[in-house]
N, C-alpha and C positions, 0 to 999 in steps of 0.2 A: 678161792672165795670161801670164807668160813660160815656156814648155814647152823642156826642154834634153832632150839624150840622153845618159845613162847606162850606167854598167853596170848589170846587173839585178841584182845581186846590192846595191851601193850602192842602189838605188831601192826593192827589199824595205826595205831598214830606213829608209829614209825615208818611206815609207808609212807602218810601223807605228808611228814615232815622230810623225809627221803625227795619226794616230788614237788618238793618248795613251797607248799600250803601253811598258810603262816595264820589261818582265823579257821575256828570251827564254828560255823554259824547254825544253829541249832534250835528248833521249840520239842523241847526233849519229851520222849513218851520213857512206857516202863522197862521197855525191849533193851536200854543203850545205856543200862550199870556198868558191864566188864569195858565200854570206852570210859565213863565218866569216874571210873578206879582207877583205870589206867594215868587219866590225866591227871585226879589228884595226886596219883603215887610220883609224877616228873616231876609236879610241881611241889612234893615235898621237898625234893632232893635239889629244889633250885629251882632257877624260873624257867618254865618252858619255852622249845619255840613256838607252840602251837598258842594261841588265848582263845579263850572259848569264850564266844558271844551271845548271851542267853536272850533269844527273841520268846516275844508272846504273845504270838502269834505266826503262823506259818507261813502263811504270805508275807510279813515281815523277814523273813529268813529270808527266803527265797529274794524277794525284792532288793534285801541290804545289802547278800552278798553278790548281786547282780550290779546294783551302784557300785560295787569296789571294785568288782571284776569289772564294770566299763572305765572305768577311772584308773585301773593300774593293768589293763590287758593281760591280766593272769588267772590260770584258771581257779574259780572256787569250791568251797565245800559244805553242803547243808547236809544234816542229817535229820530226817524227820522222825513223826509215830507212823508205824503203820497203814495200811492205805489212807486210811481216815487224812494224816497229814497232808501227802499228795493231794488228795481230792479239797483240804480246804484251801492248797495253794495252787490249784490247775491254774487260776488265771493266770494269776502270777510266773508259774512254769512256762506257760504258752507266750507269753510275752517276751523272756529270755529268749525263749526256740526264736521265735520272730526275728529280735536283735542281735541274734548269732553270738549270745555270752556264755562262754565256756564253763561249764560249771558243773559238779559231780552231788545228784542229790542222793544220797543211800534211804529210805525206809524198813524200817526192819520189820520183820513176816515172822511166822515157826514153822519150822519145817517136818514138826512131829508130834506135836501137840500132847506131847504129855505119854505117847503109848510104849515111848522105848524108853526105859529104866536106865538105861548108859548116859543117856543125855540129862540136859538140865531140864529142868519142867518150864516152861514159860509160862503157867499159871491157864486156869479155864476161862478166862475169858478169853484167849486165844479162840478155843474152839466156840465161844458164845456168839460174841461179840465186834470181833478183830480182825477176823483172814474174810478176804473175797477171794471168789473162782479167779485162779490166775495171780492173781495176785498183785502188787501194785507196779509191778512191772506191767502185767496186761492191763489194767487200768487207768494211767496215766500213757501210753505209748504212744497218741494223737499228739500230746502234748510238749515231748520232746525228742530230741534228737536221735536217740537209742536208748532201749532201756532192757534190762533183761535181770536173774535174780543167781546170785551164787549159787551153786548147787551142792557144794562139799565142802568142810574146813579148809580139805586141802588144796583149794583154787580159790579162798579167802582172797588174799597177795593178790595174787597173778589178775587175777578181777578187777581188782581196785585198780591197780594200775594201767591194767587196760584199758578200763572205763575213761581214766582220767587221760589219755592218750586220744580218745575217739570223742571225749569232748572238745580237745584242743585242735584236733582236724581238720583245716577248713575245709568246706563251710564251718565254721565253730559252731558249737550249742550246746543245751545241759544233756548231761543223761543222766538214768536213773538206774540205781541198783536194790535191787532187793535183796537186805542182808539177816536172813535167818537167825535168832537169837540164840539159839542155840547151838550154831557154829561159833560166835563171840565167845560163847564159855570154854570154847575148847584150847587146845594148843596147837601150833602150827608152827611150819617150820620157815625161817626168816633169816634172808640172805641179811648174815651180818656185814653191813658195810656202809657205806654212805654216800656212795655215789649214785647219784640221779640217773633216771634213764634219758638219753637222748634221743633225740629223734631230728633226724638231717631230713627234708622234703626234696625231693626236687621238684622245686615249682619255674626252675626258669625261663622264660617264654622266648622265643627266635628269634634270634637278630632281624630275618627277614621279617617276621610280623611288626617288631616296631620299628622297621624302616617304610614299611606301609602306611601304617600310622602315624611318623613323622611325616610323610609325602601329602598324604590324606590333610594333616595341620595345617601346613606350609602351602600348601597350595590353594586351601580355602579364601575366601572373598570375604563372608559371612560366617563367621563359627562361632561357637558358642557353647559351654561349657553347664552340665546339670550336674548336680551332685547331692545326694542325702546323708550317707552316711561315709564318706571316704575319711572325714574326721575320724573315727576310732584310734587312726596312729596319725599320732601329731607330724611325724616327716611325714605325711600326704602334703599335711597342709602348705609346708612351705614348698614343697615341689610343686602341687599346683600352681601356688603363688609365682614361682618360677616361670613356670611354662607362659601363664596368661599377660605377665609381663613382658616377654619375649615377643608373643603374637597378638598380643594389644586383644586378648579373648578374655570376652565379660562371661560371668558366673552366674548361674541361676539356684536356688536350692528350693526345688518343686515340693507338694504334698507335704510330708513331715520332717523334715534334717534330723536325724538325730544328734547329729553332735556342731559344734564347731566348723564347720569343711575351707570355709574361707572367710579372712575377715570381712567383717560385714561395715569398716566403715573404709575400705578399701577403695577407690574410683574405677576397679572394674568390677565392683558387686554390685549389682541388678536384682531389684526385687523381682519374681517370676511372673513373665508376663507375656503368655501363650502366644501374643498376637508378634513379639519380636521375635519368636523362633518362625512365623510364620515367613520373615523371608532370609532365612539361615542355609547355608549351603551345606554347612557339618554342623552334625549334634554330636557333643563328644559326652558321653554316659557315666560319669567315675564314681564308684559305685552309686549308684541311684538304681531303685528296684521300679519305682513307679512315675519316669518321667510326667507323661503328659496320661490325657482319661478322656476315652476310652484308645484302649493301646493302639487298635485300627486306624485310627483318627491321626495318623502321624504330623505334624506339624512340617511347613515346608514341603512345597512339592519339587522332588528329586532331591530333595536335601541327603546326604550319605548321611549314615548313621555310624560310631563308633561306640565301641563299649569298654570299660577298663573293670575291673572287678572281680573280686574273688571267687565269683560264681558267675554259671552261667551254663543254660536256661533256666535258673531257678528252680527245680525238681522240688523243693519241698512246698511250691504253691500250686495248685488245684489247675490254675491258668493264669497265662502270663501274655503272648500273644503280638509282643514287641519284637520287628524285623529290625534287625540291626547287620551290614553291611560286614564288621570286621569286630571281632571281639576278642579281647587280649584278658587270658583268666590267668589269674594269681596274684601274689603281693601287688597293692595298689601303691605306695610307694614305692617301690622299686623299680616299678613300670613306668611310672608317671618320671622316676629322677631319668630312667633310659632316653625316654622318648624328649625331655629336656637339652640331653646330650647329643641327641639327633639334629632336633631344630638347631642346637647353636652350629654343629656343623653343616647344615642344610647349604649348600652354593644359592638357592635362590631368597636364602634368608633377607639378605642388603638389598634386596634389588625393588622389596616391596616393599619399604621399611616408612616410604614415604606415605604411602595408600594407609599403612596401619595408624600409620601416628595422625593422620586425618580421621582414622577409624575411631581411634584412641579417645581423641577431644571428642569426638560425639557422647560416646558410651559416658566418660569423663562429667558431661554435664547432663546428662540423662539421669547419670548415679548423683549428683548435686540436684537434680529437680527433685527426684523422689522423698532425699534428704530433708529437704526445706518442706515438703511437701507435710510429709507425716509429725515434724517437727510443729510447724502452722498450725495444723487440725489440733496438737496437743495444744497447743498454746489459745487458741479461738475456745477452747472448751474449761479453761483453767477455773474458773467459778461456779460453774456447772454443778450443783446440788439435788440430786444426787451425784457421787464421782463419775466422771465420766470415764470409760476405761482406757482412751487415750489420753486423757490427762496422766491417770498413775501413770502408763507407761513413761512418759515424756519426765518424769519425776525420778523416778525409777533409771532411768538411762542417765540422770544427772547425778543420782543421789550414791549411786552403787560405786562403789570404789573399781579401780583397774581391776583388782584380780579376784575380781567374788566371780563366783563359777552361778550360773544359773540352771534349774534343775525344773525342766518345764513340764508342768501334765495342765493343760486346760486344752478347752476344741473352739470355740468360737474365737476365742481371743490368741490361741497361738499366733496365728498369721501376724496378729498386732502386734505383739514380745516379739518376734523373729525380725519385724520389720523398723521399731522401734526401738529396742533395748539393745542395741548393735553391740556384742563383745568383738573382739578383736586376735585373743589369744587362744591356742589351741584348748583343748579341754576346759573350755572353758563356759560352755551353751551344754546342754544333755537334755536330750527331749525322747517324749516317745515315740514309738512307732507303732504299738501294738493299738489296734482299737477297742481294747478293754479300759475301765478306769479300774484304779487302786489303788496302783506301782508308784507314787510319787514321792511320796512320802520317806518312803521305805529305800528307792534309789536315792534322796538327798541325803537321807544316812549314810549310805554305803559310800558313796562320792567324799564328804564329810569325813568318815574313817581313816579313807586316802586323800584326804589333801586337809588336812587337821588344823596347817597355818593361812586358810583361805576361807575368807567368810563364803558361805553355800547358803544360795536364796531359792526357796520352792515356791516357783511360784504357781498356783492351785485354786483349781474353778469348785467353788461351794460343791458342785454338780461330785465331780472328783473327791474332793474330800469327803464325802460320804462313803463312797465305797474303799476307802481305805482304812486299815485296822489300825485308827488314830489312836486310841488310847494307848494299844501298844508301842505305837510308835515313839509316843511323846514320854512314854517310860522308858524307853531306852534311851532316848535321847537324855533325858536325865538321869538313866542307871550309871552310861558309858561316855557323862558330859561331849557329846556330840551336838553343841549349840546352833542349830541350823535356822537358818530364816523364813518362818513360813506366813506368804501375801496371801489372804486368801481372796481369790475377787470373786467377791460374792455381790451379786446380780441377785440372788434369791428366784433362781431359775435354772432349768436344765435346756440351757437355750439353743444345743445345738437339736432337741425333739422337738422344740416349740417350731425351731428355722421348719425342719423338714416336712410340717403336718402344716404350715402354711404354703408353702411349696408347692406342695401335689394338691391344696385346695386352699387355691389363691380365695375362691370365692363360697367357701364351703359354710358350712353351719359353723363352725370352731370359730373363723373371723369372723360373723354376724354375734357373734353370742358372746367371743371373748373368751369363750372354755377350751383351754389347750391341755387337757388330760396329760397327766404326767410331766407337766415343763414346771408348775411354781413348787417351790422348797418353801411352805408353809406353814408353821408361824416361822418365822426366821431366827435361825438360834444365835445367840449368843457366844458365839463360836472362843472367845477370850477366855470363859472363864476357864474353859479345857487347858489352858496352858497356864492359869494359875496353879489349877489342881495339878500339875506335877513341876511345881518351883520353876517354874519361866515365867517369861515376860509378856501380857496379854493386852491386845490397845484395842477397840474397836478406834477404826478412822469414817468420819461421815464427812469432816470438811475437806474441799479439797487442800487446803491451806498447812494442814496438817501429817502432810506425808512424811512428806523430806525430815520433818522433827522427828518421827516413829520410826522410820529407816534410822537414823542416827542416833536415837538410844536403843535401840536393837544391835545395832553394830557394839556397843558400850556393855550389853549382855552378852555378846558372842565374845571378846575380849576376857570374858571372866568364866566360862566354860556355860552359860546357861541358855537356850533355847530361847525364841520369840515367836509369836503369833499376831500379824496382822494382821485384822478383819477389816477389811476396805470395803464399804458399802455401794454400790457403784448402780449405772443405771442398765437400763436391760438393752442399750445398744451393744451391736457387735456388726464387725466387717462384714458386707457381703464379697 
């Protein structure tokens, strides 16, 4: 193996192109010239593999390439400013940690500030203005996965690729490196070659555990199926599909899904509905972090619990608190296609087949009441002025073509989009998880990057759209023609504060007086013009009448590389 010396700054991007990183997503500070030489000098000499994606703003980095790493399950790479950047993107970092997305953020530090004459200077505002104690490795540390800072040129390499090794690690999640500016300038020595590093797991779980767990299936009366996140790998999804076919076991998707997990216009999907697990003899868990609340409270008395999922007990949450019977940890497809191959050879498989498929028609018209049900409400509300927000939904579920991918951040109204705008196809729903707002924006970009021939719809509560760094967003969206569909359902309220502070004072001064501190977004913006101002397409909608037409010249602007912004005016109901 032939090792040459480099510049560090060319060896950075040979590394990450070595470890199949194909986007450097970036809100560049002063520290990161010997990478940004490097990468004009490839791209002199012809087109790189790496493209550099200039966010502006940091939580845009962070968020975009989070959208693309949930969208192409590979790990990312941001490079920020100095602590300062980590800290304007914590939210945004903690929400990746949350979502378990693999992803490598470096910020650059000095590691001498000007006193050793051998190195380069990084200039005084380093020592002004720039270094915190520790550094942004001790800084950010709450917020992701591992984080720690190079210490020498010559463990530059060896770092980086560790790094990006122990983000891909499941549990997956970001880390962060803190890379000294002053080792970038130097030279370092650099396995000439091009072979990737691999890395073989052994995650395979025991024949006997999943014949436990087929036994467990198979012998259930009442079973039933939760799930939030086991969509991240689209084979879960058809495996599930497999399994619940087989044993006639309806699907629940509790608290938040982030992804796709099962199709939702399927006849054993089941909107969640605590009182049917209450007489369930198996809860089978596939990834789901947060079935049911409060965790004590188990649903079903005697009911066995199973769990499937990459993790297990949850160690990066504070408290978790769910007894679960039998837990099978590692790939959720893999587990889920085993336990498939169980039941079919199961001997007491046929013997039940009659009780299931009586099971079957129930579940079967249960999932058709529900249908007609939320279908009904949309329709009884269709002239409702203000929009009523199960009408767009119901508009919205008609008007969206099969393979538009939806990209959810709102809190009152999720449950309504989950329950109404039913997609079907894997990867094809992205919601969050995290209980911060800001990320939504910034993941329908990153989604959008990776799936470039799919119209991608954000759909975004006013509430939400504030805290996201909109204007940069909507410039990249126009820098890097990434024409995304953004609804905004604007209620002109933060109504999931107004729910809570009526809640705890059904009868308090707030309802006599009508002052809900902090729920009205007042005077109500104009939210359109913002997507004039960067060459898109802006509609305010106040009739209902007028959806379906805005979704379908927005589709007409996504066809042509340019961005849309709906502004739905809508009224201040939401589900309880």
């Amino acid at each position: 193996m032939k090792e040459t010396v480099v510049p560090a700054g060319r060896a950075f991007l040979r590394a990450m192109e070595k470890s199949g990183i194909g986007y450097v997503f970036s809100s560049p500070g002063s520290e990161w010239p010997p990478v940004w030489e490097a990468l004009a000098d490839r791209s002199e000499g012809g087109p790189s593999k790496l493209q550099y994606i200039n966010c502006r703003h940091e939580a845009l980095a962070v968020n975009l390439a989070t959208g693309y790493a949930k969208a192409t399950r590979k790990t990312q790479l941001v490079l920020l400013h100095a602590s300062v950047g980590p800290l304007n993107a914590a939210m945004a970092l903690r929400s990746a940690y949350q979502e378990r997305v693999p992803m490598l953020i470096c910020a650059g530090e000095s590691a001498a500030f000007g006193e050793d004459d051998r190195l380069a200077d990084p200039g005084g505002q380093w020592l002004h203005d720039l270094c915190d104690l520790g550094g942004p490795a001790d800084m950010l540390r709450r917020c992701v996965k591992w984080s720690e800072r190079v210490l020498s040129p010559a463990v530059l390499i060896p770092s980086l690729e560790r790094a990006l090794q122990i983000a891909a690690e499941p549990p997956a999640g970001p880390v962060l490196l803190g890379v000294p500016f002053e080792w970038l300038m130097e030279e370092v020595r650099f396995r000439d070659d091009e072979r990737p590093n691999q890395v073989i797991r052994a995650t395979q779980v025991e024949e006997e555990a999943i014949q436990k767990a087929v036994a467990l299936l198979v012998e259930a009366k009442r079973p039933v199926i939760l799930t939030e996140h086991s969509g991240q790998d689209p084979e879960s999804v058809s495996c599930l599909v497999e399994i619940c076919e087989l044993l006639r076991v309806p699907v629940m998707e509790p608290y938040r899904p982030a992804f796709l997990n099962f199709p939702r216009n399927h006849p054993l999907y089941l909107s969640y509905d605590r009182n049917y697990l209450e007489t369930s003899d198996l809860i089978l868990l596939v990834g789901a972090v947060s079935p049911w609340y409060p965790a004590n409270k188990a649903p079903g008395a005697g009911a066995k619990v199973l769990a499937v999922g990459e993790e297990f007990p949850h160690s990066r949450l504070p408290f978790w608190g769910y007894s679960v019977d039998l837990a099978l940890v590692g790939p959720v497809a893999g587990i889920l296609k085993r336990i498939a191959q169980g039941v079919k050879a199961a001997g007491e498989f046929s013997s039940r087949q009659a009780a299931r498929e009586e099971g079957y028609r129930a579940i079967k018209e249960e999932h058709d009441r529900q249908a007609h049900r939320v279908e009904s409400q949309g329709m009884e509300h269709s002239t409702e002025i203000p929009i009523d927000p199960r009408w767009l939904c119901y508009v919205l579920n008609q008007a969206l073509p099969p393979d538009a991918v939806i990209v959810e951040e709102t809190t009152v109204h999720r449950t309504l989009i989950q329950s109404m705008i039913r997609r079907d196809q894997p990867m094809s729903h992205f919601g969050r998880i995290t209980g911060g707002l800001g990320i939504g924006l910034g993941y329908a970009l990153g989604v959008k990057l990776a799936m470039k021939e799919r119209p991608v719809f954000a759909l975004i509560g006013d509430g939400a759209f504030h805290y996201n760094p909109v204007v940069a967003c909507l410039g990249s969206a126009q820098e890097y023609q990434l024409p995304i569909i953004i609804v905004v359902f604007n209620n002109g309220r933060y109504g999931s504060m107004e729910r809570s502070l009526l809640r705890y004072f059904p009868d308090g001064a707030a309802k006599r007086t009508g002052i809900h501190h902090g729920a009205p977004i007042e005077p109500n913006p104009d939210y359109r013009r913002l997507a004039e101002a960067y060459g898109g397409y802006g509609i305010r909608v106040e009739d209902p009448g007028d959806i379906e037409r805005s979704v379908a010249e927005a589709l007409k602007y996504d066809a042509v590389g340019k961005f849309s912004l709906i502004d739905v005016v809508l009224s201040d109901f939401s589900p309880r």
